[in-house]
DOTISE-464563 format. One line per 2 residues: their letters; for each residue x, y, z of C-alpha. Coordinates in Angstrom, 3 decimals. Example, Ala and Ser with C-alpha at 12.3 -4.5 7.8 and 13.67 -1.06 7.14 Angstrom:
2
as> 12.300 -4.500 7.800; 13.670 -1.060 7.140
//
This chain:
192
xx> 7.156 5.284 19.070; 6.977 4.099 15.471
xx> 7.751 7.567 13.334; 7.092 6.224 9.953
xx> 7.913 9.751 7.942; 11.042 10.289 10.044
xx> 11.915 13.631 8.160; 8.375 15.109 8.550
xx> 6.970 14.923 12.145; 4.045 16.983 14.244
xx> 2.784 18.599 10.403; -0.510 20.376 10.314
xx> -3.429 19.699 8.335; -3.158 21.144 4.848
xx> -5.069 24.615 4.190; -7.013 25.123 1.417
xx> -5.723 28.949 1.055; -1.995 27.817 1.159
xx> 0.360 26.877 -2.101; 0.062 22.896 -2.334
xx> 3.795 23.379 -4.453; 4.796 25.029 -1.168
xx> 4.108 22.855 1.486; 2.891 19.737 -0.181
xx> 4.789 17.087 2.318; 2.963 19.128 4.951
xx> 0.124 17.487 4.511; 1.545 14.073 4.486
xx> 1.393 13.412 8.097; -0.480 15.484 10.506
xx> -0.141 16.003 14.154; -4.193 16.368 13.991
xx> -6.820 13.804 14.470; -10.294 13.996 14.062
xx> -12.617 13.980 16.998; -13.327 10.448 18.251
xx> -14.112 7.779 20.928; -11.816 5.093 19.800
xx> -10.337 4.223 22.861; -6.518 4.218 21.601
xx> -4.243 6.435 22.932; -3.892 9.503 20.592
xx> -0.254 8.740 19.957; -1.326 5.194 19.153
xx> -3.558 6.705 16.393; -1.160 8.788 14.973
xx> 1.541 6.580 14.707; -1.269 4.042 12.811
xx> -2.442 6.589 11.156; 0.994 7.634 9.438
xx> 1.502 3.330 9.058; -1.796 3.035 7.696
xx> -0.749 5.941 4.789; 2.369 4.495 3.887
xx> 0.877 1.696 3.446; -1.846 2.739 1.529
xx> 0.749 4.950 -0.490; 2.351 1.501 -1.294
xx> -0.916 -0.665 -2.134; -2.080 2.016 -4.114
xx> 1.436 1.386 -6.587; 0.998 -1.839 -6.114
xx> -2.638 -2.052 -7.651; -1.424 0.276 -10.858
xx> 1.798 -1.912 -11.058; -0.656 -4.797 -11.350
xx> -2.809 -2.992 -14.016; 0.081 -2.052 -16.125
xx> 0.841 -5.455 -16.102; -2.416 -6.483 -17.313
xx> -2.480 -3.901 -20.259; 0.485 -4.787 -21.541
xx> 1.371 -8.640 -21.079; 2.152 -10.450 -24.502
xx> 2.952 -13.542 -25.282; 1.330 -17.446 -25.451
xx> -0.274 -17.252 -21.823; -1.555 -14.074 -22.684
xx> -5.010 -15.074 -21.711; -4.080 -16.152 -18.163
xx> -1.780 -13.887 -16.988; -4.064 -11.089 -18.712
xx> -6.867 -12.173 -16.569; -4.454 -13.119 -13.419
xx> -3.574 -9.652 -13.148; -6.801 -8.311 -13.457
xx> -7.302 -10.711 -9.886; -4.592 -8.790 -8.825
xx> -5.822 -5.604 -9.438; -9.276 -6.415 -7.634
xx> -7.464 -7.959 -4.647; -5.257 -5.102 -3.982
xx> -7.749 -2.068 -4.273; -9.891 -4.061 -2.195
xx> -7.028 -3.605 0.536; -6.674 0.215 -0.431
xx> -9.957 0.658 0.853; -9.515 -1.218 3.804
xx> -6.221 0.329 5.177; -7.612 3.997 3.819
xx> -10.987 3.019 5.819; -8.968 2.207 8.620
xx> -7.231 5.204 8.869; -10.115 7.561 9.123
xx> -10.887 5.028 11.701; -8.872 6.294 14.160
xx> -9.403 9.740 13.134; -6.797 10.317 10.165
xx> -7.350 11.474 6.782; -6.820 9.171 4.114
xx> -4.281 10.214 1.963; -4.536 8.194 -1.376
xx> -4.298 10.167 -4.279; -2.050 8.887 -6.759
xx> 0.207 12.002 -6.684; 0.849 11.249 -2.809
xx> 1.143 7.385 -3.729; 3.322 8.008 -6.615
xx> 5.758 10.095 -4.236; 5.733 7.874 -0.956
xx> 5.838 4.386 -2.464; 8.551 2.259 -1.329
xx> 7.687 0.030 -4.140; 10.637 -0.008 -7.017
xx> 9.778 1.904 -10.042; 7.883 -0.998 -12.397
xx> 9.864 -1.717 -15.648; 7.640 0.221 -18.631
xx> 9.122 -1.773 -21.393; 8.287 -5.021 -20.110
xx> 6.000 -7.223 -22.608; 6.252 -10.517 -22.232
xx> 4.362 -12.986 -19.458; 7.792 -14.111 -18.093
xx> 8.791 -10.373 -17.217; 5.646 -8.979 -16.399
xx> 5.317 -12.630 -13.845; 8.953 -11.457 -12.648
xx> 8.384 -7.425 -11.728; 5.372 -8.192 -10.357
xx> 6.380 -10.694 -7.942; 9.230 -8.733 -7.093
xx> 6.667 -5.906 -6.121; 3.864 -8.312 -4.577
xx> 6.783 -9.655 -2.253; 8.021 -6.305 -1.393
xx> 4.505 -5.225 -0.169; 3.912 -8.889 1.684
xx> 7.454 -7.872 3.425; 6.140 -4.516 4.836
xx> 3.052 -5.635 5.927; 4.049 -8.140 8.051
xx> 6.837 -5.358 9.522; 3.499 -3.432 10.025
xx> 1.826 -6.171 12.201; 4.563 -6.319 14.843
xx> 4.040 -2.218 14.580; 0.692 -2.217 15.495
xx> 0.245 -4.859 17.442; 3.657 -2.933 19.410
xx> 1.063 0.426 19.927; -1.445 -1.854 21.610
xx> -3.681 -1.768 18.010; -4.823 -5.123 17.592
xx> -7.280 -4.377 14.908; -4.867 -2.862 12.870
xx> -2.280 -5.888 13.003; -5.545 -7.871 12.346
xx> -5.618 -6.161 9.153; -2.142 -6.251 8.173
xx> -2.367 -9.868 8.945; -5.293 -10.289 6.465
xx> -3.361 -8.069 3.886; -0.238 -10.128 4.427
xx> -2.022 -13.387 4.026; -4.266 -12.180 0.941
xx> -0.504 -11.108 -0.919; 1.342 -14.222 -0.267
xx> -1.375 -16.008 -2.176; -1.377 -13.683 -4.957
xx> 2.305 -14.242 -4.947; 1.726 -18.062 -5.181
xx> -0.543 -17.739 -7.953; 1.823 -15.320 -9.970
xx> 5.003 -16.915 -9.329; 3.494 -20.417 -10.316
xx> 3.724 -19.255 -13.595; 7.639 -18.936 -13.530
xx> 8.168 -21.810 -11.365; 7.252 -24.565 -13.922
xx> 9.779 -27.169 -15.423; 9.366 -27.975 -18.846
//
């Protein structure tokens, strides 16, 4: 069993009448599925279903780390890494959607709000003062190659609770993030 919120395990389903300041890791992981006839063991969809959030926690970081890059690079390749980033951007919230789609999948709830992103990331803190293309290129490979890490952890961890599909999207998410991690890196790898 893969517990991926080790401190927080069997939690309800948040209630609308209680204090979100209260209880707001309560509704981070949930011993509660929704009703349906995906054949996968329940505890196979809740442990993909709390992999699937982390995840999403992490891509959703990843995407404003990307954007915040794009805002603020400076410098003479301004243009390219302006626009590169912007690729970024578009390639990761396309996998936000898909792990977040996945998860309600198998009966979870989505949880993808940036508050619950911003406090579950395992994604370091992106450098604010950054300006120019060469440091902007360096955070954001460091961050790109963190993610790439993590999701290939997570497609031994699914395909280990007997959920292929999953680890077929982890693998597609893995693949997709090395190659934005060529293209970004290229542009600190050059000799002149």
């Amino acid at each position: 069993m893969f517990n991926w919120f080790p401190e927080k395990t069997a939690r309800r389903r948040y209630d609308v009448n209680d204090n979100p300041e209260d209880d707001r890791e309560d509704n981070l992981v949930s011993s509660k599925l929704w009703n349906t006839q995906n054949d996968l063991s329940k505890n196979a969809r809740l442990e993909a279903v709390g992999l699937l959030n982390q995840h999403l926690a992490d891509a959703v970081d990843l995407a404003y780390q990307a954007k915040q890059a794009h805002w603020n690079v400076k410098g003479p390749n301004f243009i390219a890494l302006h626009e590169l980033f912007d690729e970024v951007v578009e390639k990761i919230e396309e996998y936000v959607d898909e792990i977040a789609e996945r998860a309600v999948q198998l009966g979870g709830t989505a949880l993808g709000t940036v508050r619950v992103s911003a406090s579950r990331s395992r994604l370091s803190e992106y450098p604010l003062d950054t300006s120019s293309g060469s440091a902007h290129v360096k955070a954001l490979s460091a961050a790109l190659a963190k993610f790439g890490k993590t999701s290939r952890a997570a497609i031994d961890a699914s395909a280990a609770l007997g959920d292929a599909d999953t680890a077929d999207l982890f693998t597609e998410v893995s693949r997709g993030v090395d190659k934005l991690l060529w293209k970004v890196e290229a542009h600190a790898q050059a000799k002149d």
